[in-house]
BAFI-3210 file (N, C-alpha, C; in Angstrom, 3 decimals, decimal comma, padded with zeros to 6 digits):
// residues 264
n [1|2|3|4|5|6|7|8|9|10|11|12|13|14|15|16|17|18|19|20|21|22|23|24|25|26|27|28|29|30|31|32|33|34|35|36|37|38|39|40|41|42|43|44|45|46|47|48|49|50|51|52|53|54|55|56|57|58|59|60|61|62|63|64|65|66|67|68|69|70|71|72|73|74|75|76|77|78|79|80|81|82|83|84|85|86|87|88|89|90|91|92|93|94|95|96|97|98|99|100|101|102|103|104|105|106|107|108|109|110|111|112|113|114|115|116|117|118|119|120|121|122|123|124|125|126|127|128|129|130|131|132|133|134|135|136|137|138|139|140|141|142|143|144|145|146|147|148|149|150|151|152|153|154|155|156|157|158|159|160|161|162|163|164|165|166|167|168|169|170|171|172|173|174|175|176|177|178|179|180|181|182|183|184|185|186|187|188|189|190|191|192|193|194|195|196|197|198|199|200|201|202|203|204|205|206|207|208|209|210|211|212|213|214|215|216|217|218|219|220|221|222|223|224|225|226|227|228|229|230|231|232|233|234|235|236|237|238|239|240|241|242|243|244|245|246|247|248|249|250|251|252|253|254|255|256|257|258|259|260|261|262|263|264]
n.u [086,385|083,328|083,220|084,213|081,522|080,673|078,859|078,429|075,869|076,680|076,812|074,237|072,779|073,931|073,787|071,186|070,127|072,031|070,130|068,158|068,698|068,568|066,165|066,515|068,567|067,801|066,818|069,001|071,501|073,876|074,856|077,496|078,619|080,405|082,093|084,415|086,948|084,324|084,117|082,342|079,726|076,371|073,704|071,294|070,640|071,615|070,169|067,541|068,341|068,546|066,354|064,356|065,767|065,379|062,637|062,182|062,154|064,300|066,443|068,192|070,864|070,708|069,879|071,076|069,867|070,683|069,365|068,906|069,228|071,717|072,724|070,850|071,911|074,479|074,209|073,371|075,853|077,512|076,380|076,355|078,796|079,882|078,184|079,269|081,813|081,739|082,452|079,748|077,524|074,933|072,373|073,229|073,419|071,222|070,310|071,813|071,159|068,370|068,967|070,359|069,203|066,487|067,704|067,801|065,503|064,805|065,684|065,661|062,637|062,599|063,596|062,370|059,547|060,540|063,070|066,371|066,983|066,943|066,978|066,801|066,485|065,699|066,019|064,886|065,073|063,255|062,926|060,498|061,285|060,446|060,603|059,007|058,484|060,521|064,452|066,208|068,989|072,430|074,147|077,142|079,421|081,880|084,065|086,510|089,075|088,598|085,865|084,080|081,969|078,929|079,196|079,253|077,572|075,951|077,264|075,866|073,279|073,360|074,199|072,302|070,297|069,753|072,298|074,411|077,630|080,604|083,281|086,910|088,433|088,674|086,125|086,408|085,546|084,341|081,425|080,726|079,626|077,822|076,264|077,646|078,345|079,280|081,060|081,856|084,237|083,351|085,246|088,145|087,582|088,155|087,492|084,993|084,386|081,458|079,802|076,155|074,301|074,947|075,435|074,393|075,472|072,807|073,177|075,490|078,107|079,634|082,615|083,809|086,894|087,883|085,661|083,422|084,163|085,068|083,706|085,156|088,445|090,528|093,522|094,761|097,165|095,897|092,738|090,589|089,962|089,932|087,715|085,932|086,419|085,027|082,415|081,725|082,250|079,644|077,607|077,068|076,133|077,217|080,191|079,666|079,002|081,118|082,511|082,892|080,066|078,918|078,709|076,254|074,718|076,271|077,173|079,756|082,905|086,251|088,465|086,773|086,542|089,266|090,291|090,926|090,929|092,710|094,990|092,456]
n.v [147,475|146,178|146,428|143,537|140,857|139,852|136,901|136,723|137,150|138,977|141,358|141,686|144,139|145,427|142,852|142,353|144,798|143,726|141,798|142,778|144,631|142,691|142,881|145,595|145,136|143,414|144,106|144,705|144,078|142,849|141,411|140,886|139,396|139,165|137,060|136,641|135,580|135,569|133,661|131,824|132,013|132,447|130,830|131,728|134,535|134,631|132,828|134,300|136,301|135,109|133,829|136,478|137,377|135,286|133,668|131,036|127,860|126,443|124,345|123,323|122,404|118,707|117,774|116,439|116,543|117,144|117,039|117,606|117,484|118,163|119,726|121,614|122,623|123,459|125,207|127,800|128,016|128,550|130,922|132,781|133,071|134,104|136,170|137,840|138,029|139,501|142,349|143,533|144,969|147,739|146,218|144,224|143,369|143,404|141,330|139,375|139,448|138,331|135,752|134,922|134,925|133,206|130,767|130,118|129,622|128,217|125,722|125,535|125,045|122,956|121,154|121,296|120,245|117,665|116,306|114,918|113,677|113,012|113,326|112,898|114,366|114,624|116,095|117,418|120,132|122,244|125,081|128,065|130,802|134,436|136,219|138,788|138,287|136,373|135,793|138,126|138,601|138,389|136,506|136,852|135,292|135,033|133,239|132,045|130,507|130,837|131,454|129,740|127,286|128,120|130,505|128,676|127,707|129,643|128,723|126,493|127,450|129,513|127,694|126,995|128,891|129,712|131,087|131,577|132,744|131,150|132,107|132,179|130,795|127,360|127,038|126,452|124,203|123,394|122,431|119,691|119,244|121,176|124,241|124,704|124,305|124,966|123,507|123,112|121,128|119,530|118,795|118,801|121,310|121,772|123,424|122,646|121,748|121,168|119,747|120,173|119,395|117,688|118,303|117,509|117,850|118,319|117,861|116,571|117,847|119,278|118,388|117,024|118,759|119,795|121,438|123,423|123,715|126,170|128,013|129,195|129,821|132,471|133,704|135,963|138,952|140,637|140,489|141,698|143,500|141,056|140,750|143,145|142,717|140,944|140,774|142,712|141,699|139,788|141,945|141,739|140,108|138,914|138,665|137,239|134,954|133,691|132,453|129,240|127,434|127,063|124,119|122,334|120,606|118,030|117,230|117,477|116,984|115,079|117,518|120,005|122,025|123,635|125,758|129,104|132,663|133,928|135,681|136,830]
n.w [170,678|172,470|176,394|178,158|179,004|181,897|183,252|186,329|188,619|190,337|189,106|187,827|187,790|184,970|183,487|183,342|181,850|179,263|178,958|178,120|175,883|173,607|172,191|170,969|169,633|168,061|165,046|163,773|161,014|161,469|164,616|166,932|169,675|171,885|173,962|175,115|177,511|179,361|181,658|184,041|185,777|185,536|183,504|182,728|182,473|179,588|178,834|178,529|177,030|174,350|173,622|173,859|171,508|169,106|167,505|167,065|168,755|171,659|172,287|175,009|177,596|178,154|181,694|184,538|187,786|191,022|194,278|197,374|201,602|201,804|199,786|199,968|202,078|201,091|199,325|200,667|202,109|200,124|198,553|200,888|200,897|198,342|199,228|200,989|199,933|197,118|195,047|194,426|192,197|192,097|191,299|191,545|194,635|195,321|194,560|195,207|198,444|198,275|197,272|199,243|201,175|199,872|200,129|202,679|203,266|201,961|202,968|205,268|205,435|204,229|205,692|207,956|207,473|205,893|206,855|206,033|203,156|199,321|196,007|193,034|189,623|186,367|182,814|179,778|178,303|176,196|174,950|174,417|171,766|172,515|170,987|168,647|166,066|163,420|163,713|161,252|160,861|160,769|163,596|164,849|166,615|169,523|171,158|173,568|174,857|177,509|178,158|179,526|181,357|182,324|180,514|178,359|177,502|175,442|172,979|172,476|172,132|170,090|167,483|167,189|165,808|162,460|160,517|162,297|163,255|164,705|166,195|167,191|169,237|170,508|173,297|177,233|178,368|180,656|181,308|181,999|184,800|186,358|188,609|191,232|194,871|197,853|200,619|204,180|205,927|208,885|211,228|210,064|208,654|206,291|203,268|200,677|197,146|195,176|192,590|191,518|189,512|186,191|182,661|179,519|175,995|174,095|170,929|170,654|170,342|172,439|174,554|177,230|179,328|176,200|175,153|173,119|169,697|167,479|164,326|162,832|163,358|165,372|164,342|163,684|164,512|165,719|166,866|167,254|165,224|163,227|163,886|163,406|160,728|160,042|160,597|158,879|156,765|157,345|157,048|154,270|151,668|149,192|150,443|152,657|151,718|150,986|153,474|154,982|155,594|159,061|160,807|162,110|164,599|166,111|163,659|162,927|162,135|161,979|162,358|161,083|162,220|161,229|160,322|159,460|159,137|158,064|155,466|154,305]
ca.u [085,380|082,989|083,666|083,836|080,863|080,779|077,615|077,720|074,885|077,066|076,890|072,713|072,314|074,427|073,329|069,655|070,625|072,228|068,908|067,151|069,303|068,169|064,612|067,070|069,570|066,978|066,892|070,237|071,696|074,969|074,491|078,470|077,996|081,852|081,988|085,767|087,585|083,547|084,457|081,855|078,324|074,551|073,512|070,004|070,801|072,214|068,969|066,611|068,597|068,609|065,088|064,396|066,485|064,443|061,569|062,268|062,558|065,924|066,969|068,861|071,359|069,914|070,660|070,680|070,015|070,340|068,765|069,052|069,572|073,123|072,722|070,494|073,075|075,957|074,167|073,392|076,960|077,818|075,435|076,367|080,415|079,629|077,280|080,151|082,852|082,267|081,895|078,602|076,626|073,688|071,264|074,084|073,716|070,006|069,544|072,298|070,508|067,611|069,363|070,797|067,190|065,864|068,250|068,113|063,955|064,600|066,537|064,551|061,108|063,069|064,142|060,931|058,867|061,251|064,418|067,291|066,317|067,699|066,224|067,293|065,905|066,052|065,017|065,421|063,874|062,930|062,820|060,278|061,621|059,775|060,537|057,433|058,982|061,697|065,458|066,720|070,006|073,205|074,955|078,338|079,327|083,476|084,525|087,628|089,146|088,349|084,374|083,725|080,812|077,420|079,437|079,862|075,954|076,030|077,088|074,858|071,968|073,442|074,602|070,483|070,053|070,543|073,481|074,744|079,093|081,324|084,869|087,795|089,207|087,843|086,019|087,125|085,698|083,835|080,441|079,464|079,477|077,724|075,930|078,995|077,912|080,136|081,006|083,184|083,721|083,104|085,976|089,190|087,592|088,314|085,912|084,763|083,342|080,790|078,612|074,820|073,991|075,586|074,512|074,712|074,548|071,769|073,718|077,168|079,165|080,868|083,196|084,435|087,733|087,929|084,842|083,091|085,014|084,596|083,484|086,452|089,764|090,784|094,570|095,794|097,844|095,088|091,634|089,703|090,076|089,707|086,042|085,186|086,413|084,231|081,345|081,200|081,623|078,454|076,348|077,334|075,512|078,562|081,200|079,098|079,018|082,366|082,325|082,316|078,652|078,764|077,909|075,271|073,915|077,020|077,737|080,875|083,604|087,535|088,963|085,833|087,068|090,607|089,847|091,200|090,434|094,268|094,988|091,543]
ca.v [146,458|146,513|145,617|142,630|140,285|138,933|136,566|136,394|137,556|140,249|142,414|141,686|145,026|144,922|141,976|143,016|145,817|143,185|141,180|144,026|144,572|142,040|143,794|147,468|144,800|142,003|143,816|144,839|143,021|141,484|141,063|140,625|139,133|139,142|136,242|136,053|135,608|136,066|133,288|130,869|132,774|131,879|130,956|132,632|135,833|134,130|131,962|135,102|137,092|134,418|133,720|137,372|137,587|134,601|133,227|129,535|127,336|126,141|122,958|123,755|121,169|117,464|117,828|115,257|117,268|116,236|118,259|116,758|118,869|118,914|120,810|123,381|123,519|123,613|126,482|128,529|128,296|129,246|132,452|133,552|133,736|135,093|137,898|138,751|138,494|139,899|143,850|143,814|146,495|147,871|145,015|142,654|143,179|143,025|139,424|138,220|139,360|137,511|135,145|134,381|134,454|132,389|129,333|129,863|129,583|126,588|124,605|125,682|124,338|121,481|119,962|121,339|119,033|116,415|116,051|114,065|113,455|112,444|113,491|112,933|114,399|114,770|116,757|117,477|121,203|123,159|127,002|129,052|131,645|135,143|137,462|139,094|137,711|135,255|137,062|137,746|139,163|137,453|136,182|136,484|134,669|135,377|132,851|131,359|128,863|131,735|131,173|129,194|126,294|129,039|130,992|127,298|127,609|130,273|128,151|125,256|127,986|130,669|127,021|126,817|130,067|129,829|131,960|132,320|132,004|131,398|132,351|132,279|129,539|126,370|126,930|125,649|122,643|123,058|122,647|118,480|119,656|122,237|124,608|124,386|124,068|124,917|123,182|123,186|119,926|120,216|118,503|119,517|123,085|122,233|124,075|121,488|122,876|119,889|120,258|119,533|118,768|117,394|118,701|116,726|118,557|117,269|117,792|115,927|118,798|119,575|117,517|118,003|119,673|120,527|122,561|123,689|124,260|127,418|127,759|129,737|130,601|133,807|133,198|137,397|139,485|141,989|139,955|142,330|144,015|140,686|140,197|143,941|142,252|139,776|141,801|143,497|140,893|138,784|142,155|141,763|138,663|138,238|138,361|136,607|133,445|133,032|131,613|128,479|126,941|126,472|122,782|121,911|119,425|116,902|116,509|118,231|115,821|115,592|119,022|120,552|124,154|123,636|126,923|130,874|134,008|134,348|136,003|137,224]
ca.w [170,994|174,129|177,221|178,238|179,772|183,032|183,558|187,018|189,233|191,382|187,893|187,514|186,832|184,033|182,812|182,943|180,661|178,428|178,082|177,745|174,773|172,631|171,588|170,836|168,375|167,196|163,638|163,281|160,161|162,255|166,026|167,259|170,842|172,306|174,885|175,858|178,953|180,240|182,662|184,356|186,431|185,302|182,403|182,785|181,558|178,518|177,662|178,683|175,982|173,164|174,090|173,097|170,142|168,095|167,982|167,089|170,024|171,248|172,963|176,297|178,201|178,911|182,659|185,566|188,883|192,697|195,205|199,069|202,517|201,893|198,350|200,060|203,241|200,321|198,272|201,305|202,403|199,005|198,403|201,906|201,144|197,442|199,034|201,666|199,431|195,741|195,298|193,743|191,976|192,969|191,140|192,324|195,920|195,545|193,794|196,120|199,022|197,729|196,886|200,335|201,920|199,730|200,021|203,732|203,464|201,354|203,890|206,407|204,802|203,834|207,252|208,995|206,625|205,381|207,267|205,328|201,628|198,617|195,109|191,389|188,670|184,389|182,095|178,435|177,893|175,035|175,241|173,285|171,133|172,887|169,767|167,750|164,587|163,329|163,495|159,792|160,811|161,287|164,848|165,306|168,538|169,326|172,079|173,449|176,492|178,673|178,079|180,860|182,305|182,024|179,331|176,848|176,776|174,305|172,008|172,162|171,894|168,875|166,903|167,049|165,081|161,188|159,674|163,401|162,774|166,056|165,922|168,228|169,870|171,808|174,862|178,205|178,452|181,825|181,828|182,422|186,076|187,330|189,932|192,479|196,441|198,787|202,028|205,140|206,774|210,558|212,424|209,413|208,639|205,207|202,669|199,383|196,041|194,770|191,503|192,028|188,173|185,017|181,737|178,342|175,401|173,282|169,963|170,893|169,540|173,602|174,962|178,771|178,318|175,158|175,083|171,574|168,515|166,641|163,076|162,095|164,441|165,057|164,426|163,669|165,568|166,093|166,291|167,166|163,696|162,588|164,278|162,706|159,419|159,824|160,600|157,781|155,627|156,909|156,472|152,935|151,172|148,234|150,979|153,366|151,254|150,585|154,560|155,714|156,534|160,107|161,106|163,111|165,765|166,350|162,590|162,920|161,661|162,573|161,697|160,566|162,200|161,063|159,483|159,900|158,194|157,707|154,243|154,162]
c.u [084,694|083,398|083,353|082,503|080,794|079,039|077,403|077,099|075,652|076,810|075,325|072,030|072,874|073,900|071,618|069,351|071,338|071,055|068,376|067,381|069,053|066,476|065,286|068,199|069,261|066,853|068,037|070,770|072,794|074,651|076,048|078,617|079,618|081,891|083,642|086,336|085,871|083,389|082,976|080,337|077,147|074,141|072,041|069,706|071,156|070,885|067,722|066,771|068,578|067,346|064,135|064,692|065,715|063,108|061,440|062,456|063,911|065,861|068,153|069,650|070,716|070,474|069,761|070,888|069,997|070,333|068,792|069,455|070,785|073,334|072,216|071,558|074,432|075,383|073,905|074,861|077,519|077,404|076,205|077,901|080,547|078,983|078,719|081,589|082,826|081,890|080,911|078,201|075,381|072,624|071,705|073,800|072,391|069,699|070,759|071,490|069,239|067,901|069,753|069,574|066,614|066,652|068,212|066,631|063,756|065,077|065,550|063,320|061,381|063,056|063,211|059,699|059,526|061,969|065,294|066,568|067,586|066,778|066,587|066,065|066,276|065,588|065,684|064,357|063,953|062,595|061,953|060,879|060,707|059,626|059,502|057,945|060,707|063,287|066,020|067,989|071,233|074,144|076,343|078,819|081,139|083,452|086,353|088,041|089,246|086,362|084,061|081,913|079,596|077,748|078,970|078,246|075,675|076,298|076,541|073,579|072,722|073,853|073,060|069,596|070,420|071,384|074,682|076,491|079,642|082,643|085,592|088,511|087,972|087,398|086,502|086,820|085,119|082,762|079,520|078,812|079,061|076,901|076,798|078,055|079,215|080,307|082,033|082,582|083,916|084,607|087,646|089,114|087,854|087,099|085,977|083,981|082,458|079,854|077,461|074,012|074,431|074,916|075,465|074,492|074,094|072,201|074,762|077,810|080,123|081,440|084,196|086,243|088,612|086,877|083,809|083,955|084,415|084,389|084,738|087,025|090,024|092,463|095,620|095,965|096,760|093,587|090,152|089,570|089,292|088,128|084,986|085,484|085,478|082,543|080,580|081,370|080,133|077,311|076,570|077,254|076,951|079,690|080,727|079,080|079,888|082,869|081,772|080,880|079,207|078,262|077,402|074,894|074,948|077,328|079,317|082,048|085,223|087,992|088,202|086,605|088,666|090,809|089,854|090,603|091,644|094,194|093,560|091,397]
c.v [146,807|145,900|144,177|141,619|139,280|138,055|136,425|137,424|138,785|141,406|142,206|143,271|145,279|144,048|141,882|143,978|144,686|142,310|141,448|144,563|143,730|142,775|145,096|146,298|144,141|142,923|144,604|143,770|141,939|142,211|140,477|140,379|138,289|138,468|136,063|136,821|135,993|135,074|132,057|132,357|131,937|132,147|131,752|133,871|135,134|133,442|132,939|136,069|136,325|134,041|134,880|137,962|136,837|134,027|131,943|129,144|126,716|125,213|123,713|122,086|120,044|117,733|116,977|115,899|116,339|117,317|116,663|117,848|118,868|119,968|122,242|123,572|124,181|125,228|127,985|129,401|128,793|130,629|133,282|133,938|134,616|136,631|138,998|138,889|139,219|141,574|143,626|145,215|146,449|146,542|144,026|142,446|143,027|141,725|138,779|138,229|138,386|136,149|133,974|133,815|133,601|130,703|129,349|129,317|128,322|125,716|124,600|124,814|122,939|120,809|120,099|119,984|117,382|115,764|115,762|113,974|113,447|112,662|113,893|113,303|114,811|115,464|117,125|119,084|121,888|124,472|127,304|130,051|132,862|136,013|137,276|138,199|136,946|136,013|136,715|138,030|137,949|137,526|135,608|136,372|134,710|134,734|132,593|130,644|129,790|132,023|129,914|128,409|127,437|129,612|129,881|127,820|128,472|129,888|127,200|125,901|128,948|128,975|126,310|127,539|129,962|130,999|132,372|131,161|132,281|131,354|133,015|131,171|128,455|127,046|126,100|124,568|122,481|123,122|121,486|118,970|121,032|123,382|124,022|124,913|124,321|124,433|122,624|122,280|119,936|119,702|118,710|120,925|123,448|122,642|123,054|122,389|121,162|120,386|119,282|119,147|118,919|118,021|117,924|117,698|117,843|116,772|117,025|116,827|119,068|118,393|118,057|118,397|119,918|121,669|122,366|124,162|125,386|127,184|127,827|130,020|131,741|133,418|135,003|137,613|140,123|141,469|140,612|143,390|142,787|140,283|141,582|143,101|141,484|140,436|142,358|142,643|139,813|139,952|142,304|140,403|138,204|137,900|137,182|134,848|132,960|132,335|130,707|128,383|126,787|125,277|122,582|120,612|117,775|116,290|116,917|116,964|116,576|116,704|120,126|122,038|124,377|124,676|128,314|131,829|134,578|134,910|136,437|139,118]
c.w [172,311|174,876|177,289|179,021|180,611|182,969|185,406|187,950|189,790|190,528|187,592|187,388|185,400|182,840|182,402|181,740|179,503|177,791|177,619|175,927|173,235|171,795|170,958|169,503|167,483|165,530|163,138|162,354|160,760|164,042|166,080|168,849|171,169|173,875|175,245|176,890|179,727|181,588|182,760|184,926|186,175|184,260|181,803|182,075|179,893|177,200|178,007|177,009|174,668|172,707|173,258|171,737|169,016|168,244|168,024|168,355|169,889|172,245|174,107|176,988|178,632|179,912|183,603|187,020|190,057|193,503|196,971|200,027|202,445|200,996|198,756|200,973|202,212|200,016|199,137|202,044|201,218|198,413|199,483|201,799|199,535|197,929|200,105|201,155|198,266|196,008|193,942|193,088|192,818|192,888|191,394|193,722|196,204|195,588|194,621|197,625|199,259|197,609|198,275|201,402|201,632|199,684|201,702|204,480|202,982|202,389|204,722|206,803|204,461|204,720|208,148|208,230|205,839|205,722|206,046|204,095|200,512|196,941|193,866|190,264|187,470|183,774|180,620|177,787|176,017|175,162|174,150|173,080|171,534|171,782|169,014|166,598|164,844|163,232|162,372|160,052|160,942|162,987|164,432|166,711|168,743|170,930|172,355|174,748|177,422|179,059|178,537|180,931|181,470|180,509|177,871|176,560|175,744|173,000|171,266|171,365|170,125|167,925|166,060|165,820|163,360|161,076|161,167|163,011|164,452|166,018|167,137|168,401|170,601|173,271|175,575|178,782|179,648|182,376|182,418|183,693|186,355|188,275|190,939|193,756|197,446|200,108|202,949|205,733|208,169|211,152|211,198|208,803|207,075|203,707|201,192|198,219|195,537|194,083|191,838|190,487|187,168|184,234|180,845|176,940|173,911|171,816|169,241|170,472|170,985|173,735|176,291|178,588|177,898|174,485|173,962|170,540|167,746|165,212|162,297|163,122|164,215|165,527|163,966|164,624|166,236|165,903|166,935|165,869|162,602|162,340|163,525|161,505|158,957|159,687|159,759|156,765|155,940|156,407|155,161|151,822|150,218|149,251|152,351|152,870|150,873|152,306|154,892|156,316|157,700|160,395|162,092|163,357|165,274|165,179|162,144|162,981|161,865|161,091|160,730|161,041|162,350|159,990|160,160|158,659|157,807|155,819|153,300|153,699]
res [x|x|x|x|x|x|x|x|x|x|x|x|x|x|x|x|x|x|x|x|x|x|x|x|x|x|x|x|x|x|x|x|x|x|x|x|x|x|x|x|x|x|x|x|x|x|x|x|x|x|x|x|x|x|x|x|x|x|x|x|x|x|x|x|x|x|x|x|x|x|x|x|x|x|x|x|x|x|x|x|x|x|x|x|x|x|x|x|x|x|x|x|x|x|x|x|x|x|x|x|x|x|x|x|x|x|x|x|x|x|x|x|x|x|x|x|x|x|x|x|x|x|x|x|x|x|x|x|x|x|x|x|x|x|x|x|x|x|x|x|x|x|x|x|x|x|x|x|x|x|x|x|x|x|x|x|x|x|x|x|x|x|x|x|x|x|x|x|x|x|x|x|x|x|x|x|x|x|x|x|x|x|x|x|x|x|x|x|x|x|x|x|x|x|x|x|x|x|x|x|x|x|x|x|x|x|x|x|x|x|x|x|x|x|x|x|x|x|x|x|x|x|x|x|x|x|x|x|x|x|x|x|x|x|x|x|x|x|x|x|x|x|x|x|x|x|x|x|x|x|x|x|x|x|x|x|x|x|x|x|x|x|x|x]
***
């Protein structure tokens, strides 16, 4: 199998090369997109590459943001111990650089023009689909409770996609909360993690954690055999239809993915 995928930013070259990717796989008949143990990072890369891949539009997290000068002081203090602690790559150490500048330009501009502030906002987006044409192929999506907060989004968006199957285990269940802030309180020294916006997802299918449920479990010894198995049966229409429909948008009923590929 390939390696595994990290989403967060310190790997942005990497992950650039993975978006990039979608235009070099978009007419491949199965698309196998191996999300475990990829942890928590930015979901950006995630909805750049899915973005690419179809052309339909896709519904993205209802999310309830709060922005105020503590959020930029949090996210500055947060950028600035990510850029001096992770070993980056090369396009990692760029976009944190960047990264660090520009939350330090935001504060800046903030308290020169505003001081103190306080500012909620909502939103319910819709993504266009960038691809020349509609994708005929099939998505296989392979999670498990190691697919993490940014990671879960992968499944809200490929659950979007007709024929797209997700197999593994439950994700981890941690995404109501999040963009984490970091901040050290002045007179105990002790450092705080605090999320700056909830997300809902529009479908009801998450639930905080317990995550997303998979279509089918991957319950063999050896499931990476079992994810080629799988593979090759969706590019194969007769074996392809002997699988479980996938259920979509919050109609998913108790013990809907109480379902393996065991004895397959």
């Amino acid at each position: 199998m390939a390696p595994r995928l990290t989403l967060f930013p310190d790997r942005a070259g990497a992950l650039e090369r993975f978006v990039a990717s979608a235009a070099e796989v978009r007419d491949a008949p199965v698309i196998v997109l191996d999300l475990r143990r990829a942890g928590g990072g930015s979901d950006r890369y995630l909805l750049r590459f899915f973005r690419r891949l179809v052309r339909r539009p896709l519904r993205y997290w209802e999310t309830d943001a709060l922005t105020s000068e503590a959020t930029l002081q949090g996210a500055l203090t947060f950028w600035g111990c990510v850029r001096a602690l992770q070993e980056a790559d090369a396009g990692g150490r760029s976009w944190l650089d960047s990264r660090v500048a520009r939350a330090r330009r935001e504060l800046d501009e903030a308290m020169r023009a505003r001081g103190p502030f306080r500012e909620r906002r909502r939103e319910a987006r819709v993504l266009p689909g960038l691809a020349p044409r509609p994708f005929g192929g099939r998505l296989l999506l392979v999670v498990d409770g190691g697919c993490s907060s940014a990671c879960e989004t992968s499944v809200l968006l490929a659950r979007q996609i007709p024929g797209a199957l997700v197999v593994g285990e439950n994700t981890d269940g941690t995404m109501k909360v999040g963009e984490l802030r970091w901040y050290r309180l002045p007179e105990s020294r002790i450092f705080l993690s605090l999320g700056m916006r909830a997300h809902r997802d529009p479908f009801g299918d998450f639930e905080e954690t317990r995550g997303f449920l998979p279509d089918l479990w991957l319950t063999a010894d050896d499931p990476d055999a079992q994810i080629r198995a799988l593979a090759g049966c969706l590019a194969d229409p007769a074996c392809a239809a002997s699988l479980p429909t996938p259920v979509r948008g919050g109609a998913r009923g108790r013990g809907a993915a109480d379902r393996s590929m065991l004895g397959r």
